[in-house]
BAFI-775955 format. One line per field, with one value per atom (N, C-alpha, C): residue number from 1; atom name; y, z, x. Coordinates in steps of 0.1 Angstrom, whole numbers, plus 5000, padded with zeros to 4 digits. Layout:
<pts>
i: [NUM:...]
at: [CA:...]
c2: [Y:...]
c3: [Z:...]
c1: [X:...]
</pts>
This chain:
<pts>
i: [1:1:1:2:2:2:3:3:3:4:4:4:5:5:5:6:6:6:7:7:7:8:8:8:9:9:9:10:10:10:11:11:11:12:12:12:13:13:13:14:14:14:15:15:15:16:16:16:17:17:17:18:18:18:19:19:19:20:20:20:21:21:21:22:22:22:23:23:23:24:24:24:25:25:25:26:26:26:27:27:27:28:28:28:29:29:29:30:30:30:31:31:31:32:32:32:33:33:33:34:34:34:35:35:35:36:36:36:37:37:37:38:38:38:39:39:39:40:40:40:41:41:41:42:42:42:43:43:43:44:44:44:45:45:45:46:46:46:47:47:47:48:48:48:49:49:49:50:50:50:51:51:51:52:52:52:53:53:53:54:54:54:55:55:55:56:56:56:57:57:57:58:58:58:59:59:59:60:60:60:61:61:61:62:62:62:63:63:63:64:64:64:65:65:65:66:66:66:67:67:67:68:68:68:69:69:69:70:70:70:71:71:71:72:72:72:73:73:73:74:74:74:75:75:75:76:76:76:77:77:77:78:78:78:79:79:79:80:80:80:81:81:81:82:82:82:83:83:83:84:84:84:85:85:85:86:86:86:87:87:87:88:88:88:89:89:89:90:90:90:91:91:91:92:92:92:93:93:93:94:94:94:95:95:95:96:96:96:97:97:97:98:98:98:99:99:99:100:100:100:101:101:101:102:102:102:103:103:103:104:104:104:105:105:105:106:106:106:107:107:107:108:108:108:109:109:109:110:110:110:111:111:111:112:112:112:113:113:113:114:114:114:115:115:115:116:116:116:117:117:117:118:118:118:119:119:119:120:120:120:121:121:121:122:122:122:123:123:123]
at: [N:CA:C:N:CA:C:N:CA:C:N:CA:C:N:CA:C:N:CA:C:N:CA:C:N:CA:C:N:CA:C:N:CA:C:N:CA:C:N:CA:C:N:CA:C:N:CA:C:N:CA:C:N:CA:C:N:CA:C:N:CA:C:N:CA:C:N:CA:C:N:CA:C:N:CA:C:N:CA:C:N:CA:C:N:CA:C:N:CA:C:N:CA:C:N:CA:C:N:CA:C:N:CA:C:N:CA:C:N:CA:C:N:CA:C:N:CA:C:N:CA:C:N:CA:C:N:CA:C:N:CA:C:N:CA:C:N:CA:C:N:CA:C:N:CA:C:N:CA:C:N:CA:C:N:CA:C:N:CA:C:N:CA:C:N:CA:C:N:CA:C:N:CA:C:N:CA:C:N:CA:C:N:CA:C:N:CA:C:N:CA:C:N:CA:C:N:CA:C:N:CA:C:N:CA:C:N:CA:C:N:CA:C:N:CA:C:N:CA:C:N:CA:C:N:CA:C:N:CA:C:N:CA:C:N:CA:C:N:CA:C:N:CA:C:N:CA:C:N:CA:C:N:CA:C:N:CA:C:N:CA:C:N:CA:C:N:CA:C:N:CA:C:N:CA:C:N:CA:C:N:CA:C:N:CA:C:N:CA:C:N:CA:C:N:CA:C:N:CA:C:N:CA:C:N:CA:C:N:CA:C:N:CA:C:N:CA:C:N:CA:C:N:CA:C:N:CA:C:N:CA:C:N:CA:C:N:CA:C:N:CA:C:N:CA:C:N:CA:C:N:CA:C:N:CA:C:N:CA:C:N:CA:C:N:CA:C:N:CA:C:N:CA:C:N:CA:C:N:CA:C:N:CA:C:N:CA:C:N:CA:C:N:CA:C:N:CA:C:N:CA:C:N:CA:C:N:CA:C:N:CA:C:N:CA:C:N:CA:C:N:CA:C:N:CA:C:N:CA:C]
c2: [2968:2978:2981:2997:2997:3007:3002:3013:3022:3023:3035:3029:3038:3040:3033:3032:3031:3014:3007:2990:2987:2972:2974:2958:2964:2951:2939:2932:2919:2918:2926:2926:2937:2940:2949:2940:2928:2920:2909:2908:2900:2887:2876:2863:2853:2853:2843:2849:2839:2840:2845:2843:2851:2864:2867:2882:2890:2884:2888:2888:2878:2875:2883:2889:2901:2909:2918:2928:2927:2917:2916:2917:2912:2912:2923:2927:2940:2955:2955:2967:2974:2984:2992:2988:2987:2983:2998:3000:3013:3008:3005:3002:3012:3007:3014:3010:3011:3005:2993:2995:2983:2976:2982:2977:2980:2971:2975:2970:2986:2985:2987:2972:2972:2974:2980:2987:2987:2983:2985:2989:2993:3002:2990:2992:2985:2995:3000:3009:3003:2990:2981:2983:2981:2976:2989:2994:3003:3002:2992:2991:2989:2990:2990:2977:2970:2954:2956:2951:2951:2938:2930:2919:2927:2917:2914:2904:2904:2890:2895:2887:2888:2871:2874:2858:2852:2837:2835:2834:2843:2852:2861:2868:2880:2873:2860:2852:2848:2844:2832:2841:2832:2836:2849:2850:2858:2872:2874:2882:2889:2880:2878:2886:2881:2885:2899:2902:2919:2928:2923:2932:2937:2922:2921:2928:2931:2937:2951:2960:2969:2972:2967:2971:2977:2961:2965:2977:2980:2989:3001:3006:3019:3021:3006:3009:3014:3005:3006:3024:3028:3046:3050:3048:3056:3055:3046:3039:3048:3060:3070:3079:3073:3082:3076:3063:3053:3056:3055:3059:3043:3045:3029:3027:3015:3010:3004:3002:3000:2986:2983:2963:2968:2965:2972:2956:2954:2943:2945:2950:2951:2940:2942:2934:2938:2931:2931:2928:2939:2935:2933:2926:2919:2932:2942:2955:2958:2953:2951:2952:2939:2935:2948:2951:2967:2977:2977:2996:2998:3007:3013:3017:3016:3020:3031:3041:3058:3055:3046:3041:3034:3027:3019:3028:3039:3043:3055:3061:3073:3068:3052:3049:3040:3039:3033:3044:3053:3070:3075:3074:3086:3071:3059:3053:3048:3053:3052:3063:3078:3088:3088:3081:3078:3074:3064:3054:3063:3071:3075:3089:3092:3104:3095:3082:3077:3073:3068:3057:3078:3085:3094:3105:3113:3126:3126:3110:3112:3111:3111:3109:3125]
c3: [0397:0391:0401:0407:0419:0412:0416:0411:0425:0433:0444:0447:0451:0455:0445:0435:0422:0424:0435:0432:0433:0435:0433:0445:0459:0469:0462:0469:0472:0478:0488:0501:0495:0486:0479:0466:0463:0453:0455:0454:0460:0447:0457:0456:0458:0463:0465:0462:0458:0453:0462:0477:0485:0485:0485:0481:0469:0457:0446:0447:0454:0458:0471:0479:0489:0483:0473:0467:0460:0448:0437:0448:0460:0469:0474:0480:0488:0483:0470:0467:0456:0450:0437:0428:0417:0402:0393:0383:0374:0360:0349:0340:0328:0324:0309:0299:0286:0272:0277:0280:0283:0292:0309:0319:0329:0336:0348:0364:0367:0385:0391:0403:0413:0425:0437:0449:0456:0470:0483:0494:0503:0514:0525:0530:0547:0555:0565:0575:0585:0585:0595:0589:0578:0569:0562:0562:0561:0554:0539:0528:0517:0506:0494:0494:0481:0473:0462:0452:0435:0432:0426:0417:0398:0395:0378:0373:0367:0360:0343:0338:0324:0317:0318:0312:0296:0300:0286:0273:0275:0261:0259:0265:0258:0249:0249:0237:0243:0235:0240:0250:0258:0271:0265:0253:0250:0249:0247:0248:0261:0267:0280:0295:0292:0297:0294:0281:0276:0282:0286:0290:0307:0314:0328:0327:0323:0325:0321:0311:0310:0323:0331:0342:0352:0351:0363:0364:0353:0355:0355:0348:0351:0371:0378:0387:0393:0395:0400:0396:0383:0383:0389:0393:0400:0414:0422:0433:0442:0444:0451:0451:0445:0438:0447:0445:0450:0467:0473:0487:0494:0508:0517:0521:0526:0526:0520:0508:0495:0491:0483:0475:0461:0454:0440:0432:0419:0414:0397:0390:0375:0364:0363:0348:0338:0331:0312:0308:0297:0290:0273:0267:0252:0247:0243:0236:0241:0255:0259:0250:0240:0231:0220:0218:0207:0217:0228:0237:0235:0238:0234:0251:0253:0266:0270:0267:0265:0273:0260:0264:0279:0283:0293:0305:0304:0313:0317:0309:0305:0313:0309:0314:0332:0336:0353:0360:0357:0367:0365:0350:0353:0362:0362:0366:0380:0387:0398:0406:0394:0405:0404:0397:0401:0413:0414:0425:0436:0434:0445:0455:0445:0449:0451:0447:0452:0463:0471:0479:0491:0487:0498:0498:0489:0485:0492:0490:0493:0509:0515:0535:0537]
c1: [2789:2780:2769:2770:2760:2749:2738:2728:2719:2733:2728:2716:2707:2694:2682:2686:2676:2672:2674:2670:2660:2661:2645:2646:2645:2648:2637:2641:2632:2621:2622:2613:2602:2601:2590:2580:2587:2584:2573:2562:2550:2551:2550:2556:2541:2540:2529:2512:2505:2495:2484:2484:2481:2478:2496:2491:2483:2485:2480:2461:2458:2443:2441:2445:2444:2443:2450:2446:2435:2433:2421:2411:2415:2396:2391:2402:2406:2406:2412:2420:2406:2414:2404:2415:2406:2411:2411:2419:2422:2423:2414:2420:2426:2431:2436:2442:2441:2445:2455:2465:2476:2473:2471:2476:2460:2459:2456:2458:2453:2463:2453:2457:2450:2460:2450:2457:2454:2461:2453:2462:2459:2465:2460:2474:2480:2484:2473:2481:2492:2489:2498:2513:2514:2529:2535:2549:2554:2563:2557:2565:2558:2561:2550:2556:2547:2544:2541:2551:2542:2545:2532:2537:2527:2533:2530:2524:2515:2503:2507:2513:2512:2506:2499:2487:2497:2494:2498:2491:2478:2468:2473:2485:2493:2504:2506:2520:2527:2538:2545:2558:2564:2574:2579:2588:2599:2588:2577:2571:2565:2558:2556:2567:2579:2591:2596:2594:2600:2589:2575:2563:2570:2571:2572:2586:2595:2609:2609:2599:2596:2587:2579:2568:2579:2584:2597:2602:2612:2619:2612:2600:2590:2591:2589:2586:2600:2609:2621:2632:2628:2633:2616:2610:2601:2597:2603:2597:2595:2604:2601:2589:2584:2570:2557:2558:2550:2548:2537:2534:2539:2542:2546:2533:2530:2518:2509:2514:2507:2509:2498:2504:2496:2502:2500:2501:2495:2492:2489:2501:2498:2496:2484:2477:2480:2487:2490:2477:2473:2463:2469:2457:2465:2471:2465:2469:2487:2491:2505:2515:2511:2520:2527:2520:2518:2524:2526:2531:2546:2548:2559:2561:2577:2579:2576:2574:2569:2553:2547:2531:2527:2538:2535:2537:2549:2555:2543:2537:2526:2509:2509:2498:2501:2511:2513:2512:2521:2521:2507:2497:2484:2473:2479:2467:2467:2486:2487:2482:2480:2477:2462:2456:2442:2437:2447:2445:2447:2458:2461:2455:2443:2433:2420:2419:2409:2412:2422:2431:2425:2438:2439:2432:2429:2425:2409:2400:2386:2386:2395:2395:2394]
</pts>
């Protein structure tokens, strides 16, 4: 089963806690009802980075997991949307629990193109 172009590498997937604390220090934060995205720009690096924080005050794993597998896949059919250079870092907030994939999908794109007129538009 190939899904073409639509994957979602590895080498885009931020892994260690490092990175997740380079952005929080570094980057601009965007909140909104569900989620919030923090972002930061690497002129050096010529690939985007997204990790996922879903705390366990949003409930127990089986919950937790359906949040982080819905984030995913928003990003993964949209990845081409996303600018390179970027480390991106989405926060579940409690209200998470209650979104509807429509909600989740509605609030990453308007809060990435925030970011992304704050990030490029103000140079």
């Amino acid at each position: 089963m190939s899904r073409g172009d639509k994957g979602y590498p590895r080498q885009e997937r931020m892994q260690y806690r490092w990175e997740f604390d380079q952005v929080k220090k570094h980057g601009l934060s965007f909140v909104g009802k569900f989620i919030v995205l923090s972002i930061v720009e690497h002129k050096q690096i010529d690939r985007r980075r997204i990790g996922y924080v879903i705390t366990k005050r949003i409930g127990p794993a089986i919950i937790r997991n359906g949040i982080k597998r819905v984030l995913r896949e928003i990003y993964r059919l949209h990845r081409e949307f996303f600018n390179n250079g970027i480390s991106i870092v989405i926060i579940a907030r409690p209200a998470a629990v209650k979104a509807s994939y429509r909600e989740f999908n509605k609030e990453f794109l308007n809060l990435y193109q925030l970011a992304r007129k704050s990030l490029w538009d103000s140079t």
